[in-house]
BALUMVEX-666756 format. One record per residue: x, y, z of N, C-alpha, C, CB in turn; residue in three letters. Coordinates in nm, 2 decimals. Glycine has a CB too. Layout:
+--------+---------+--------+---------+----------+--------+--------+---------+--------+---------+----------+--------+------+
: n.east : n.north :   n.up : ca.east : ca.north :  ca.up : c.east : c.north :   c.up : cb.east : cb.north :  cb.up : lose :
+--------+---------+--------+---------+----------+--------+--------+---------+--------+---------+----------+--------+------+
:      X :       Y :      Z :       X :        Y :      Z :      X :       Y :      Z :       X :        Y :      Z :  Ala :
...
+--------+---------+--------+---------+----------+--------+--------+---------+--------+---------+----------+--------+------+
This chain:
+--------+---------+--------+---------+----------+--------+--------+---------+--------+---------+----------+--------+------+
: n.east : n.north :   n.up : ca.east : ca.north :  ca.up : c.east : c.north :   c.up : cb.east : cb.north :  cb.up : lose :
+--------+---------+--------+---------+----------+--------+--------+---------+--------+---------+----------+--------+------+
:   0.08 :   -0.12 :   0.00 :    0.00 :     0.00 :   0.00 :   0.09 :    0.12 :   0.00 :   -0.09 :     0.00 :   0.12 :  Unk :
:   0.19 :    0.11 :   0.07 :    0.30 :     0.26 :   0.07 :   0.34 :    0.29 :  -0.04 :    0.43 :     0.25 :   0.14 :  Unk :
:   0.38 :    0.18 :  -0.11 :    0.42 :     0.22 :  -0.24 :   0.32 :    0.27 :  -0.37 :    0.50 :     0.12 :  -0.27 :  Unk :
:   0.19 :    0.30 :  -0.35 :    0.11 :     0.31 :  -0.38 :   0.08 :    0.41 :  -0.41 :    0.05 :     0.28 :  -0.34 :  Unk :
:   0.11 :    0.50 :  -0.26 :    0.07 :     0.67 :  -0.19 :   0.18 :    0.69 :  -0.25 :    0.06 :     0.72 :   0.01 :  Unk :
:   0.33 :    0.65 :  -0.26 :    0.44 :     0.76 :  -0.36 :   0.44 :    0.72 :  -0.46 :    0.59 :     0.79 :  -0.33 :  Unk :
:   0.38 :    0.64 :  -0.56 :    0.36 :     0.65 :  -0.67 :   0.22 :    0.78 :  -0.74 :    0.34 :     0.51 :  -0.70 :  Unk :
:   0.16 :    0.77 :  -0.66 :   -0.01 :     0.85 :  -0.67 :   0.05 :    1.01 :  -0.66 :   -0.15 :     0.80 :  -0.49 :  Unk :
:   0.17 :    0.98 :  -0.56 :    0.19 :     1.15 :  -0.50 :   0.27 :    1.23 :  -0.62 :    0.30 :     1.16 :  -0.34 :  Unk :
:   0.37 :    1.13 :  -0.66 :    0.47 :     1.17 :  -0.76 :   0.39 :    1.18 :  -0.93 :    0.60 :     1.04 :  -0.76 :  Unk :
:   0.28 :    1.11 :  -0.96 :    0.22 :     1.13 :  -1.07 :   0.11 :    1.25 :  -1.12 :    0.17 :     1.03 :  -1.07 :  Unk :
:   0.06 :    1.28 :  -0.91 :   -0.02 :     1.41 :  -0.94 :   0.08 :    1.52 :  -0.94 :   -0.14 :     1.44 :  -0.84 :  Unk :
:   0.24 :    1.52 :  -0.89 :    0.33 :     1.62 :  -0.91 :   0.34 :    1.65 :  -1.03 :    0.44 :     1.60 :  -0.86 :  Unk :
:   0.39 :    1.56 :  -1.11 :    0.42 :     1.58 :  -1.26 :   0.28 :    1.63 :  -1.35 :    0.48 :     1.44 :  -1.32 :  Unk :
:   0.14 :    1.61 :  -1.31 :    0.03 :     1.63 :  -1.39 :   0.03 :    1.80 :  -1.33 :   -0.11 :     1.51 :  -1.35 :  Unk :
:   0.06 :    1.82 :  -1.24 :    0.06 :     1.96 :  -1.20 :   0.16 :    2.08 :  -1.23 :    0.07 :     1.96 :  -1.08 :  Unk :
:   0.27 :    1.98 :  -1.27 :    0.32 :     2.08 :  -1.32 :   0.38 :    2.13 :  -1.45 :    0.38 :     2.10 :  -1.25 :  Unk :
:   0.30 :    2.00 :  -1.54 :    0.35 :     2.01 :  -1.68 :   0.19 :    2.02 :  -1.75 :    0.45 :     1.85 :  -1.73 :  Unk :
:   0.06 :    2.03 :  -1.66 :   -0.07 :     2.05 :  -1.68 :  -0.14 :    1.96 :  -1.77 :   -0.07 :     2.18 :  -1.73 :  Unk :
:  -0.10 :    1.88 :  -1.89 :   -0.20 :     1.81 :  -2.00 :  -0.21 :    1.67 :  -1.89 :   -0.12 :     1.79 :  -2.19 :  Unk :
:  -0.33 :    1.59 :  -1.94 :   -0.36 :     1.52 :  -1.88 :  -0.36 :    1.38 :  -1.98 :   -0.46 :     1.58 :  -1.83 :  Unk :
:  -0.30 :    1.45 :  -2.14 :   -0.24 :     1.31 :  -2.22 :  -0.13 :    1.29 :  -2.18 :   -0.23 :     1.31 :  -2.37 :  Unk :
:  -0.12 :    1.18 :  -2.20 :    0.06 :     1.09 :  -2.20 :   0.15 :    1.18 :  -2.30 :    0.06 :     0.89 :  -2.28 :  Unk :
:   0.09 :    1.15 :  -2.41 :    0.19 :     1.22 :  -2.48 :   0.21 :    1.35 :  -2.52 :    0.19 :     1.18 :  -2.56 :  Unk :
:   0.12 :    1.42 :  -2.46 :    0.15 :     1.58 :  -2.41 :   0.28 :    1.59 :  -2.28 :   -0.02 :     1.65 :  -2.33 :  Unk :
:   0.26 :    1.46 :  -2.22 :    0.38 :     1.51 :  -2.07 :   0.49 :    1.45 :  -2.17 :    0.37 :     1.40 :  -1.85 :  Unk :
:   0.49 :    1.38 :  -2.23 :    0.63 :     1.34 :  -2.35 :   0.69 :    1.44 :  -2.41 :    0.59 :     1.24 :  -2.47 :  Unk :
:   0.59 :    1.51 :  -2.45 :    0.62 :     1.63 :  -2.59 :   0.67 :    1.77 :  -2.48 :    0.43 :     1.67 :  -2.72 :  Unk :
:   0.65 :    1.77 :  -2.36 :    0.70 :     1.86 :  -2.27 :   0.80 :    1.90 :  -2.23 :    0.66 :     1.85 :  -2.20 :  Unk :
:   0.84 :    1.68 :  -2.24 :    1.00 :     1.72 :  -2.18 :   1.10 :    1.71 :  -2.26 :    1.06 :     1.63 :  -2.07 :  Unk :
:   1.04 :    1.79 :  -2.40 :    1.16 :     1.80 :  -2.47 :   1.24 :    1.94 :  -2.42 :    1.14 :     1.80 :  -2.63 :  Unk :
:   1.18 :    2.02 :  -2.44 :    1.23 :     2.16 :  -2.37 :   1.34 :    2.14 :  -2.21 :    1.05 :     2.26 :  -2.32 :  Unk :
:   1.26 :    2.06 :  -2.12 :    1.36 :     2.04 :  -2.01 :   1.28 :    1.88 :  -1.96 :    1.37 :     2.21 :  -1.87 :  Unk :
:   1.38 :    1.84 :  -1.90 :    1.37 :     1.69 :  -1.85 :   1.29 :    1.70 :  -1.74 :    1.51 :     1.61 :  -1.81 :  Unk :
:   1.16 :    1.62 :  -1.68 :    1.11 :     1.67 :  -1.60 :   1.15 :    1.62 :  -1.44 :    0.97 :     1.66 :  -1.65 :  Unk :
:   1.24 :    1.53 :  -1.48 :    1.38 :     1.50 :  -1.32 :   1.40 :    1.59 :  -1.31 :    1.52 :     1.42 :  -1.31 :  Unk :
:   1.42 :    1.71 :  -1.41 :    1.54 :     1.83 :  -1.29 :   1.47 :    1.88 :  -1.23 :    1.63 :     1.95 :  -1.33 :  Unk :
:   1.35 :    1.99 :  -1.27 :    1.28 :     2.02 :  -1.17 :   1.23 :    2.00 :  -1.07 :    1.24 :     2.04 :  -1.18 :  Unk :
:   1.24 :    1.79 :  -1.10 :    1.08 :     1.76 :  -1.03 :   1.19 :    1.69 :  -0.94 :    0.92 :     1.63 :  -1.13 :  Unk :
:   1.33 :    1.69 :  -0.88 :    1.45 :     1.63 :  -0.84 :   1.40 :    1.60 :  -0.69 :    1.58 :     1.73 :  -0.86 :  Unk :
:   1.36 :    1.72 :  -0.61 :    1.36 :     1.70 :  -0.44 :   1.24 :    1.55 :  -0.45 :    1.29 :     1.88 :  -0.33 :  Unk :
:   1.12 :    1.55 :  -0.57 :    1.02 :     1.41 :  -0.56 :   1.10 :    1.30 :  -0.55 :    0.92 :     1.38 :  -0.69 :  Unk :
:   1.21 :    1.32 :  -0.70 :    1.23 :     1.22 :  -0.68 :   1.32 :    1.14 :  -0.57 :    1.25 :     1.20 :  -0.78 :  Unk :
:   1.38 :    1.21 :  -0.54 :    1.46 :     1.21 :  -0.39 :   1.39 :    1.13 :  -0.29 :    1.48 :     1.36 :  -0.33 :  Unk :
:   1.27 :    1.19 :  -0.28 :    1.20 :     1.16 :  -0.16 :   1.08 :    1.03 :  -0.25 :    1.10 :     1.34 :  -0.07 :  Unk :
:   1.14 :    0.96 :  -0.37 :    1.05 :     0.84 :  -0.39 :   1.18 :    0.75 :  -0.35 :    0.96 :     0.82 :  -0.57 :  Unk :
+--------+---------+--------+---------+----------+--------+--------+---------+--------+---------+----------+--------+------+
């Protein structure tokens, strides 16, 4: 179940802050910048 809550947590991070709610809109986003760098302290704490 834990691993559940930081998968759920880390997926609504990235839907928030790259906004589209297609897959391949969050693909076509990170061409401009990778969304690890920003999203770095999540992944840290997955």
């Amino acid at each position: 179940v834990s691993y559940e809550v930081s998968i759920g947590l880390i997926l609504i991070t990235v839907l928030i802050c790259v906004g589209p709610r297609n897959s391949s809109e969050i693909v076509m986003a990170q061409k401009q910048i990778w969304s690890g760098i920003p999203l770095f302290p999540v992944l840290v704490m997955s």
